[in-house]
N, C-alpha and C positions, 0 to 999 in steps of 0.2 A: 556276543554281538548285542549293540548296544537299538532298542528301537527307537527311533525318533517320537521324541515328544508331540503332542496331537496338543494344540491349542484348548485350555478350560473355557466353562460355559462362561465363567466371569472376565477371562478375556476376551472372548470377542462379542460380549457386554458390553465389557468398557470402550473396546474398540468402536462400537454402535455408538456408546454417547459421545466420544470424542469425533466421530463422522459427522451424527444429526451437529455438534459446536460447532466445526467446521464450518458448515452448509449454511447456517445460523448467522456464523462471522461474515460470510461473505457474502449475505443478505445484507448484514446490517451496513457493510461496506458501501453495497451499489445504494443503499436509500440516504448514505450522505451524500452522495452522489447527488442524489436529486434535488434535496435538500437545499446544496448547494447551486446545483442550474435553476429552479426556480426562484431564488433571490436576485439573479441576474444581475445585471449592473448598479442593481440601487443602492447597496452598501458596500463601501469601500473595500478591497480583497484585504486590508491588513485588517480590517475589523472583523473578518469573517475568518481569517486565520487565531483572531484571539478568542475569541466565543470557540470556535472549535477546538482550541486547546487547553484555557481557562474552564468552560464547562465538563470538557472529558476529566479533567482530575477530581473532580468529583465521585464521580464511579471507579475511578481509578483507586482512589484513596479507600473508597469503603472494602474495596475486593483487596487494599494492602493489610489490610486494616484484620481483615475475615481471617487471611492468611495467618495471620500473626505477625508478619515483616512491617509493622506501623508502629514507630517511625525508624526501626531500626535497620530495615533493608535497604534503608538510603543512604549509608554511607557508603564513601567512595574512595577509595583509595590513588585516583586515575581522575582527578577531576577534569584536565589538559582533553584525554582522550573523550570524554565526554563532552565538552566543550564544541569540540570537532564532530562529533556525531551531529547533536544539536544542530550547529550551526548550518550542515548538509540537509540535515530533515526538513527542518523549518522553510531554506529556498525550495526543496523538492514541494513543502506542502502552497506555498506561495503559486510556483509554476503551476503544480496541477492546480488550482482552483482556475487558474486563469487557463488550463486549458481547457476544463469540463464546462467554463461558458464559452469558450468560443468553440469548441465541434461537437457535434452528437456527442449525448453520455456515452454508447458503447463505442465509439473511435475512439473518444478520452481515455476510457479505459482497458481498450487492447492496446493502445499505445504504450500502457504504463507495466505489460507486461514483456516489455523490452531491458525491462532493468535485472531478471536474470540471468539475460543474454551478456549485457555489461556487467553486471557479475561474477559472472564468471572466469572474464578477460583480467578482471582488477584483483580478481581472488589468485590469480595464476602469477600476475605481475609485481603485486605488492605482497602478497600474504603465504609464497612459494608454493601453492596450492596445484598438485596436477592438471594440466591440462591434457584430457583425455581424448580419446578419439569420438566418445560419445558427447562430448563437449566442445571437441571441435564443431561436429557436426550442429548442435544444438546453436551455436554461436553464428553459421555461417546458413541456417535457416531463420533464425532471428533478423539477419541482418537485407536476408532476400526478399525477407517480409516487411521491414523498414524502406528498404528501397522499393518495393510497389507502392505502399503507403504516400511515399514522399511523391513520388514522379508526378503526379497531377501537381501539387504544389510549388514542384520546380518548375513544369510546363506552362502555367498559370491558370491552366484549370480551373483551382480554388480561386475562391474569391481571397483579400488580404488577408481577414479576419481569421478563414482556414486555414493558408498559410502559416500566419501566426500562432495558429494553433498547433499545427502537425509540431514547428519547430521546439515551441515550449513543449510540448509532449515527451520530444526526442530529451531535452534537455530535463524535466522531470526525471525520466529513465535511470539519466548518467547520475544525477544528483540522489535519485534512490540507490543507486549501484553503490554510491562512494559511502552512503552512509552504515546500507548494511555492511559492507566489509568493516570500518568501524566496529560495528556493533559484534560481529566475529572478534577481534581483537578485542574488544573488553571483557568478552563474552571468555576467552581463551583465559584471559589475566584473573578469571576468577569474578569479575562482575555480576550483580544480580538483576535478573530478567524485571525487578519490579526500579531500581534503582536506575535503569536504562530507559526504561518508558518511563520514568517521575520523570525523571530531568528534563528531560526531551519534550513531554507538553509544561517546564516549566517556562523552558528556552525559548518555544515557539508560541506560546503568551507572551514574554517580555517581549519577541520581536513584533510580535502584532498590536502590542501595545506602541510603541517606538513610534509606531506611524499615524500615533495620533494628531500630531501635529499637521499633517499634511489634510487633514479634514474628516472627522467620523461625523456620522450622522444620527440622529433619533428615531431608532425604527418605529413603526407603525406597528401594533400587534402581530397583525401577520408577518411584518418582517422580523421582530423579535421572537414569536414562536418559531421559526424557519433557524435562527442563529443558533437557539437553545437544543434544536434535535440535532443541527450539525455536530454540535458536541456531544449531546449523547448518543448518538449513533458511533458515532466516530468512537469514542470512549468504550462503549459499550462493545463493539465489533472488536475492538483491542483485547477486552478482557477474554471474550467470548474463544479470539484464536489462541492466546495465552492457556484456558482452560483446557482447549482441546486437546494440544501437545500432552497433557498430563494425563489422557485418558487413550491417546493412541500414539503411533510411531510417526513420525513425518512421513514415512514412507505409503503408509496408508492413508492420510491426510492428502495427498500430493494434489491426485487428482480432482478434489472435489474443489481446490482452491479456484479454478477455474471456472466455475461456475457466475464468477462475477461479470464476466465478460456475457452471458447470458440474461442474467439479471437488468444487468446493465441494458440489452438487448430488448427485454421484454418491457421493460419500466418507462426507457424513450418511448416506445411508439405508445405504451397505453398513456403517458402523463404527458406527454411534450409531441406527441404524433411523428417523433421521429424515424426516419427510415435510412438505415444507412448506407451509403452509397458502394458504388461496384469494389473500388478499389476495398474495400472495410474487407470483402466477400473474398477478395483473393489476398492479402495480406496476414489477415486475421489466420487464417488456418498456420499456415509460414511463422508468425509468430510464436501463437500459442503453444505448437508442437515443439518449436526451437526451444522457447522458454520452458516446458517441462522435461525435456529429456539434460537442459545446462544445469538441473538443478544437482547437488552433491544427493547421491545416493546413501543412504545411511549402510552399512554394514550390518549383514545377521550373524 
């Protein structure tokens, strides 16, 4: 009789430092967040999509670099399939900025936690992915919690602006869903995790660049400092969850991803005195639970 193996001191060490990256990541995540809502309307969203993707390859590059994958983890053999990643990413990061200025940071970002809820439907439909009973479920609390969300906005409730928001929100979600499944399909073809993030803020710089034409502006220090963290934060939150995976299992990671929606919580009302409203309070739980029980369970 064989006894079961008891976890070393050095695993659940590593398991510790790939929790505190985690928790770290999803700090760095909610302060682009902010980042991004106090620059407000005064710099154009395509210009604020290229700083945040232009600056992150920065620290992108040092951490390909650290690795040893510089420059040679960039090739690709699937460049079509990337192509299409990109291009879903880039609209997703488009929507969301435009929706973290028009509703509280923490509705922006329980909204966005709708996209493993369509993920899961698109992983079942395009990528022949089981649809589970614990994923039914997940998908169909997801969606209970989307429709609380919304009802004030269909009722008129919201003002336009909110409105507008909840919708880009919804549509961020769908445009995060389609990308990550992408990123599953390169991911399966043998693609490398750093040759997926190069592309991706190389793709959503050129598209933020594109919109020069239609009018960029000359920040003021303070707006120029505010574009610079967007990027590194944003950059830096990337590396940070990248990191983590390499020191624990997604499965133990899972739940602390959630923490952004807290962050997100605590950061409005101390920076921007936000408070968010009733529907946030009966949504948000609807969601969050949806969204983490839809996610693929790793096998032991």
């Amino acid at each position: 009789m064989t006894l079961p193996q008891t976890p070393t001191s050095l695993d659940v060490s590593n398991e510790r430092v790939g929790v505190v990256l985690r928790i770290l990541s999803t700090l760095a995540f909610a302060l682009m967040g902010v980042f991004v809502k106090a620059l407000g309307d005064t710099v154009p969203l395509g210009q604020v999509v290229f700083f945040r993707s232009a600056v992150a390859m920065l620290p992108l590059v040092a951490y390909l670099w650290w690795r040893g994958d510089w420059p040679r983890g960039l090739r690709t053999s699937r460049p079509m399939g990337h192509i299409g990643r990109c291009l879903m990413g880039a609209a997703a990061m488009f929507t969301s900025f435009a929706t973290i200025r028009l509703l509280p940071l923490a509705e922006a970002t329980m909204l966005s936690y709708l996209a493993p809820v369509v993920l899961a439907v698109l992983a079942w439909a395009l990528l022949g992915e089981r649809l589970t009973a614990r994923r039914i479920a997940g998908v169909s609390l997801g969606l209970a919690g989307a429709t609380a969300f919304c009802l004030p906005a269909f009722a008129g409730v919201l003002p336009d602006a909110g409105g507008l928001g909840v919708f880009l929100g919804l549509v961020t979600a769908a445009l995060t869903a389609g990308a990550l499944v992408q990123v599953r399909r390169l991911t399966l073809l043998g693609e490398g995790s750093g040759a997926i993030a190069f592309w991706f803020a190389l793709v959503s710089a050129l598209g933020g660049l594109a919109t020069l034409p239609w009018g960029w502006i000359w920040p003021g220090p303070t707006g120029l400092a505010l574009l610079i963290a967007i990027g590194l934060s944003g950059g830096l939150a990337q590396i940070l969850m990248t990191l983590s995976f390499s020191y624990a299992d997604a499965s133990a990671l899972a739940p602390f991803e959630y923490l952004s929606v807290l962050w997100a919580v605590v950061l409005g009302f101390a920076v921007f005195a936000e408070i968010p409203g009733l529907a946030f309070f009966i949504a948000g739980p609807l969601v969050l639970f949806g969204a983490f029980i839809s996610r693929p369970v790793r096998s032991k």
